[in-house]
PDB file as gemmi writes it, atoms N, CA and C in Angstrom:
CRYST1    1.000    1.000    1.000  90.00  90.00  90.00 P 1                      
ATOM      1  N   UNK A   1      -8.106 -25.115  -1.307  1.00  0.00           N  
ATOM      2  CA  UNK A   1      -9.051 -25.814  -0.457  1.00  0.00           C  
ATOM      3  C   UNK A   1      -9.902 -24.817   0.345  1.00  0.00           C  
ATOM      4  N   UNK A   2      -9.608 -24.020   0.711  1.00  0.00           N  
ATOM      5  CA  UNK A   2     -10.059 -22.872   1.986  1.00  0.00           C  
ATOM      6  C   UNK A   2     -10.988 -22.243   0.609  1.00  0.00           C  
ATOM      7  N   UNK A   3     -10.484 -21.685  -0.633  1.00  0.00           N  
ATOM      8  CA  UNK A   3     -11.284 -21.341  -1.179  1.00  0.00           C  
ATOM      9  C   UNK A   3     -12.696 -21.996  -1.725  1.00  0.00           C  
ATOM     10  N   UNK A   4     -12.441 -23.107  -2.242  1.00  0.00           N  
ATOM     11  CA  UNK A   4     -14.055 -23.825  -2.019  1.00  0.00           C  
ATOM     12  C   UNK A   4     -14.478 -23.916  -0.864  1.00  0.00           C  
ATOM     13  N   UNK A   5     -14.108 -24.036  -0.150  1.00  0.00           N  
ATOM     14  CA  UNK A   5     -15.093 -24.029   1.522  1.00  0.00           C  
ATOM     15  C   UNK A   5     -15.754 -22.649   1.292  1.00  0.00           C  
ATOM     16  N   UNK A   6     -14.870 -21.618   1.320  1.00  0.00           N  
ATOM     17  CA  UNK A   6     -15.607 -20.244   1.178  1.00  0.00           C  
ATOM     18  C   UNK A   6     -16.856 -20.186   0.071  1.00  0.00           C  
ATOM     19  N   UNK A   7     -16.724 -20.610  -1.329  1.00  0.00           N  
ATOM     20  CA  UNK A   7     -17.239 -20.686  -2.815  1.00  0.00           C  
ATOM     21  C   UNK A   7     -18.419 -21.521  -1.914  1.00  0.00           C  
ATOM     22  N   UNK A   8     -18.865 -22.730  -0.824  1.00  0.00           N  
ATOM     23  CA  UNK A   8     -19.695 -23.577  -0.942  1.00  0.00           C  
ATOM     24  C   UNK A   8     -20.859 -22.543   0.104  1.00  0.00           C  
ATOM     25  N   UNK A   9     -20.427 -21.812   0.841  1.00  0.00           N  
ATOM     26  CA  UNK A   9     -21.040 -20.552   1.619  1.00  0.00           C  
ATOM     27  C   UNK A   9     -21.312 -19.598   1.150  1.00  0.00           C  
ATOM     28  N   UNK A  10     -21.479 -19.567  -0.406  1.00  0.00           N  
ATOM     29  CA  UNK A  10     -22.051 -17.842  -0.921  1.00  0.00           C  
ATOM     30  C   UNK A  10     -22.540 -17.817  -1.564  1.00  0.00           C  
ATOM     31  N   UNK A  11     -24.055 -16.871  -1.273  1.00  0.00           N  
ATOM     32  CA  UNK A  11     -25.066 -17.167  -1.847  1.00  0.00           C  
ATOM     33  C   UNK A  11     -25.115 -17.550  -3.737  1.00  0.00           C  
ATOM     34  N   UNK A  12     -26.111 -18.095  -4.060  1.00  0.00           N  
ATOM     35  CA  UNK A  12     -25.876 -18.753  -5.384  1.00  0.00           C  
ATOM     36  C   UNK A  12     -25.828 -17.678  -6.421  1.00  0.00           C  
ATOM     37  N   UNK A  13     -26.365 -16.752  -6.481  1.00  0.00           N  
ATOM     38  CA  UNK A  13     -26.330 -15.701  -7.115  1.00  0.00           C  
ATOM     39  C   UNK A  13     -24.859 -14.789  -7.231  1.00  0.00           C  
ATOM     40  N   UNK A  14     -24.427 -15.252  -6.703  1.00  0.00           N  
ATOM     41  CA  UNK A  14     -22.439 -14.837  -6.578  1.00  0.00           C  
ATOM     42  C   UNK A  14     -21.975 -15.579  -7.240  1.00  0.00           C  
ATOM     43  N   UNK A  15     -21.618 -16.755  -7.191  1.00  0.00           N  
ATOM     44  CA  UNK A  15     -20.834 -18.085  -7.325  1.00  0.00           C  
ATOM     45  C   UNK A  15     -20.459 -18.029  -8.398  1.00  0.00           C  
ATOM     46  N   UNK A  16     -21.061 -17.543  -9.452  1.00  0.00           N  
ATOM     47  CA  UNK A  16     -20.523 -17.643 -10.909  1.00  0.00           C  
ATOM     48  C   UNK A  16     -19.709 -16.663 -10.858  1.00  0.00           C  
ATOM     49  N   UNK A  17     -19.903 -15.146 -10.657  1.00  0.00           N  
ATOM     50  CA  UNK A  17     -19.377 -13.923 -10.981  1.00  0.00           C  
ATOM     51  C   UNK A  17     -17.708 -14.511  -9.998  1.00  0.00           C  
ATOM     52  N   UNK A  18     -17.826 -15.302  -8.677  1.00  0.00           N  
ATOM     53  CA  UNK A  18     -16.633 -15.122  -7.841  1.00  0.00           C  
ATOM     54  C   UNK A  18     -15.500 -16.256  -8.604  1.00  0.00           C  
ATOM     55  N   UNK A  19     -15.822 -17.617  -9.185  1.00  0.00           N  
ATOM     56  CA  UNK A  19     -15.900 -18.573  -9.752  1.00  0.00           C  
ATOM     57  C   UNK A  19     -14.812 -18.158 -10.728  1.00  0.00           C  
ATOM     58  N   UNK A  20     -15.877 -16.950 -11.773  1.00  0.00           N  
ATOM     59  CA  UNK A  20     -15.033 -16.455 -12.867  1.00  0.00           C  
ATOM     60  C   UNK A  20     -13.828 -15.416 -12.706  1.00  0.00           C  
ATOM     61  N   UNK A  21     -13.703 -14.876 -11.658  1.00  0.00           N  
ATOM     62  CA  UNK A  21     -12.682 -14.041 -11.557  1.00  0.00           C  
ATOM     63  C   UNK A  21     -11.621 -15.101 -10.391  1.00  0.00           C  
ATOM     64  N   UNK A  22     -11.981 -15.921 -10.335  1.00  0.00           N  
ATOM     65  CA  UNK A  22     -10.735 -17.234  -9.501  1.00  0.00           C  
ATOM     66  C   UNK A  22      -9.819 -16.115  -8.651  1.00  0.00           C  
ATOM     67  N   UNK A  23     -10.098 -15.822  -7.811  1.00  0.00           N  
ATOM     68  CA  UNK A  23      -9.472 -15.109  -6.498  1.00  0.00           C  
ATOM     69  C   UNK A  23      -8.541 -16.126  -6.105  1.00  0.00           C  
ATOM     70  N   UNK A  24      -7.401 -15.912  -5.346  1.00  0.00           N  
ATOM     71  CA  UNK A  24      -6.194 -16.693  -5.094  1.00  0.00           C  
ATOM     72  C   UNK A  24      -6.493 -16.677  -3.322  1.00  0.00           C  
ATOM     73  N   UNK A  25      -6.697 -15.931  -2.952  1.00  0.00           N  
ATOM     74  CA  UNK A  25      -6.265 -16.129  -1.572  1.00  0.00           C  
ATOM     75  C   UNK A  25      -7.699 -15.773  -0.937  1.00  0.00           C  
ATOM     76  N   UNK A  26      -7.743 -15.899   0.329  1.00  0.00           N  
ATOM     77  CA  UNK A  26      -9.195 -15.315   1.011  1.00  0.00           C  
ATOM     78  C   UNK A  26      -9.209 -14.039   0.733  1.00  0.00           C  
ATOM     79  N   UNK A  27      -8.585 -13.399   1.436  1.00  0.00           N  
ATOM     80  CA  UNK A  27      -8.695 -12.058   1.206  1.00  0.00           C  
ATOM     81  C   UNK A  27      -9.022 -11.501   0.274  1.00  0.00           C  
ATOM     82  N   UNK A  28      -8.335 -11.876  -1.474  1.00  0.00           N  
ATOM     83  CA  UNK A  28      -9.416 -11.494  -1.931  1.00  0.00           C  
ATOM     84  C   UNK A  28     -10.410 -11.772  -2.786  1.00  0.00           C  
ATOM     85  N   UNK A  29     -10.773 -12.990  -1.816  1.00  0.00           N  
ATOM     86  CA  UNK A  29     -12.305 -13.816  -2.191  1.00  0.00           C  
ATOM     87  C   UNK A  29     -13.366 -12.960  -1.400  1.00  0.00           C  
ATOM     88  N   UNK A  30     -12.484 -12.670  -0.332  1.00  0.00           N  
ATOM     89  CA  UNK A  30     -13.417 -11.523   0.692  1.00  0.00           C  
ATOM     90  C   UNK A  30     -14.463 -10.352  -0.220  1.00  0.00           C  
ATOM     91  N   UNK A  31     -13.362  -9.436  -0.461  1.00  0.00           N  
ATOM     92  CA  UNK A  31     -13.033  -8.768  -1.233  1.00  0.00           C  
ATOM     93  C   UNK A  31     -13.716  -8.468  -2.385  1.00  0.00           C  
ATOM     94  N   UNK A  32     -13.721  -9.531  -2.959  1.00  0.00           N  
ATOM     95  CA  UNK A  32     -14.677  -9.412  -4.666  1.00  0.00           C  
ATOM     96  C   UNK A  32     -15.593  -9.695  -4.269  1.00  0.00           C  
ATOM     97  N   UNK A  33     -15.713 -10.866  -3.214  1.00  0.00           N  
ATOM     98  CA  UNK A  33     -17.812 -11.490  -2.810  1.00  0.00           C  
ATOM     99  C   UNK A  33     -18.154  -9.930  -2.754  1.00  0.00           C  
ATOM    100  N   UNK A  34     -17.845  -9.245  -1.648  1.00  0.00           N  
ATOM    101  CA  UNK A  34     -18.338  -7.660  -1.013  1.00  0.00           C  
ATOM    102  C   UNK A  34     -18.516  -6.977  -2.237  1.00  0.00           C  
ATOM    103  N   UNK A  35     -17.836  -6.627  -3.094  1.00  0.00           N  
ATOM    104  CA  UNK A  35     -18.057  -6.336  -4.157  1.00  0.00           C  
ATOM    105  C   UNK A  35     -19.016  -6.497  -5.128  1.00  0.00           C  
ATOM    106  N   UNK A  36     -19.183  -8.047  -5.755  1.00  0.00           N  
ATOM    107  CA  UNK A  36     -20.167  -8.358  -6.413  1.00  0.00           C  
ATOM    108  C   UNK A  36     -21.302  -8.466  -6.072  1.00  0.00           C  
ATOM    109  N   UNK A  37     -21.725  -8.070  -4.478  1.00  0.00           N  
ATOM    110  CA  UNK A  37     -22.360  -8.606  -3.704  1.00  0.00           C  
ATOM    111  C   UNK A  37     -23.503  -6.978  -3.781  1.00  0.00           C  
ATOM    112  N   UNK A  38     -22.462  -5.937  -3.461  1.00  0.00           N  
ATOM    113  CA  UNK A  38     -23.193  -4.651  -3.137  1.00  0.00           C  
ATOM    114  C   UNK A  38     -23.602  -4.207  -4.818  1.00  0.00           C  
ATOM    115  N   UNK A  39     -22.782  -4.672  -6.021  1.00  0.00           N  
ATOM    116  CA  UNK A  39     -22.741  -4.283  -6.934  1.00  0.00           C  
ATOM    117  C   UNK A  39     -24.513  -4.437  -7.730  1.00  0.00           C  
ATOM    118  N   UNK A  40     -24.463  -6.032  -7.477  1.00  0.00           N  
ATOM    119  CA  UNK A  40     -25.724  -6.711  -8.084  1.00  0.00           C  
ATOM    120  C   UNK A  40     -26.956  -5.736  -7.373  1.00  0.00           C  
ATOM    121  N   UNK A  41     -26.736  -5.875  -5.475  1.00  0.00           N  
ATOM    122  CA  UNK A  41     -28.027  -5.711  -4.562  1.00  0.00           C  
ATOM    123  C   UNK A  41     -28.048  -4.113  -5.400  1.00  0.00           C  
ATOM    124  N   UNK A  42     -27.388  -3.100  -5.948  1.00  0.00           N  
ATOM    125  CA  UNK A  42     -27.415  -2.032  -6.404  1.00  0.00           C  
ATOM    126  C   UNK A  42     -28.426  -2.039  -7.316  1.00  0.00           C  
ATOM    127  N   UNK A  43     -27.731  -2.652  -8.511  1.00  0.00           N  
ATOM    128  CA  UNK A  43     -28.887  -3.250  -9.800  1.00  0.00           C  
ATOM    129  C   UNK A  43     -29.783  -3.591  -9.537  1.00  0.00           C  
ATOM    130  N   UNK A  44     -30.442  -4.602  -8.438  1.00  0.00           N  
ATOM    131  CA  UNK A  44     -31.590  -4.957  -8.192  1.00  0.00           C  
ATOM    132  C   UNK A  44     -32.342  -4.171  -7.415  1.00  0.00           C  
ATOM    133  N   UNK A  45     -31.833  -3.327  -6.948  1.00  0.00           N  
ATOM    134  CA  UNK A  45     -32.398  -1.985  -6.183  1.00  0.00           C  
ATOM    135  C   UNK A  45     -33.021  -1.416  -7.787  1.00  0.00           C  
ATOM    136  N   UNK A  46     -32.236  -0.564  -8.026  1.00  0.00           N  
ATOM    137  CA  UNK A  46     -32.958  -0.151  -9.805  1.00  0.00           C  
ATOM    138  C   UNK A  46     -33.851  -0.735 -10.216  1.00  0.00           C  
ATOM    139  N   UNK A  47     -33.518  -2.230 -10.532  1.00  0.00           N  
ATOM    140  CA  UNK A  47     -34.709  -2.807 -11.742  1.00  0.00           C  
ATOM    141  C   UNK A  47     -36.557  -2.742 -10.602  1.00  0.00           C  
ATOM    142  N   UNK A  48     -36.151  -3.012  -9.020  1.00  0.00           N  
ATOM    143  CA  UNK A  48     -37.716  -3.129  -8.282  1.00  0.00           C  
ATOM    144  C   UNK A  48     -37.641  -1.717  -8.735  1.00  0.00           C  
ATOM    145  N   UNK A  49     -37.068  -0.927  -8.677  1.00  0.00           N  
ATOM    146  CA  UNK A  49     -37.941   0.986  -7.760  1.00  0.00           C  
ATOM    147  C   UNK A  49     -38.416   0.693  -9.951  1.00  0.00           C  
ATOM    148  N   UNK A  50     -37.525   0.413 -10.828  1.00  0.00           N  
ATOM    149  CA  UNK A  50     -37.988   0.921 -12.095  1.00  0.00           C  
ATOM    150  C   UNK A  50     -39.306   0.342 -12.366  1.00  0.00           C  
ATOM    151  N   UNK A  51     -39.418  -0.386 -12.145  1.00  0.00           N  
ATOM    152  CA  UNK A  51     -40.234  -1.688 -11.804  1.00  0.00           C  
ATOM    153  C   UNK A  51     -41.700  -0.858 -11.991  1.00  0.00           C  
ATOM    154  N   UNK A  52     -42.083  -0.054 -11.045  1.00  0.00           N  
ATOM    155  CA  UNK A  52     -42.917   0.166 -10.660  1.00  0.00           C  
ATOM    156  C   UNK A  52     -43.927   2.017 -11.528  1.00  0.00           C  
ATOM    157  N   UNK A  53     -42.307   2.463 -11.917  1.00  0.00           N  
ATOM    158  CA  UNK A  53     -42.999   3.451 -12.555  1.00  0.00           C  
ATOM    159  C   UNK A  53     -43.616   3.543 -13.770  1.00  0.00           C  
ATOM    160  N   UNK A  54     -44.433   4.599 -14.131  1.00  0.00           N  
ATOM    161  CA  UNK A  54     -45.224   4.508 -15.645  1.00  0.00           C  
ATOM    162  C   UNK A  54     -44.927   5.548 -16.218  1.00  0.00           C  
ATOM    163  N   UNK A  55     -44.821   5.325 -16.985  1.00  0.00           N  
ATOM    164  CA  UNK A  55     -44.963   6.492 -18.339  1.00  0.00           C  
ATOM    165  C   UNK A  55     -45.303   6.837 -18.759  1.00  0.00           C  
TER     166      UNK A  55                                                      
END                                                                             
């Protein structure tokens, strides 16, 4: 229960990745969100800066 309350608060772009790895407890729902969270904003850091250069 505590875990869907958490799952209905994170942003939509998570939800699948947190969804699919079914975390058991908060902690580490905590845990993986922070994770998938810095992981993606990483990637999407890359694809804008690539974004922009030419060749």
């Amino acid at each position: 229960m505590k875990l869907q309350y958490l799952l209905a608060g994170v942003k939509q772009s998570l939800k699948l990745h947190i969804a699919l790895y079914d975390p058991q407890s908060p902690e580490t729902f905590l845990s993986y969100a922070r994770k998938v969270e810095d992981t993606l904003s990483l990637t999407n850091t890359d694809y804008d800066s690539n974004q922009y250069e030419y060749y």
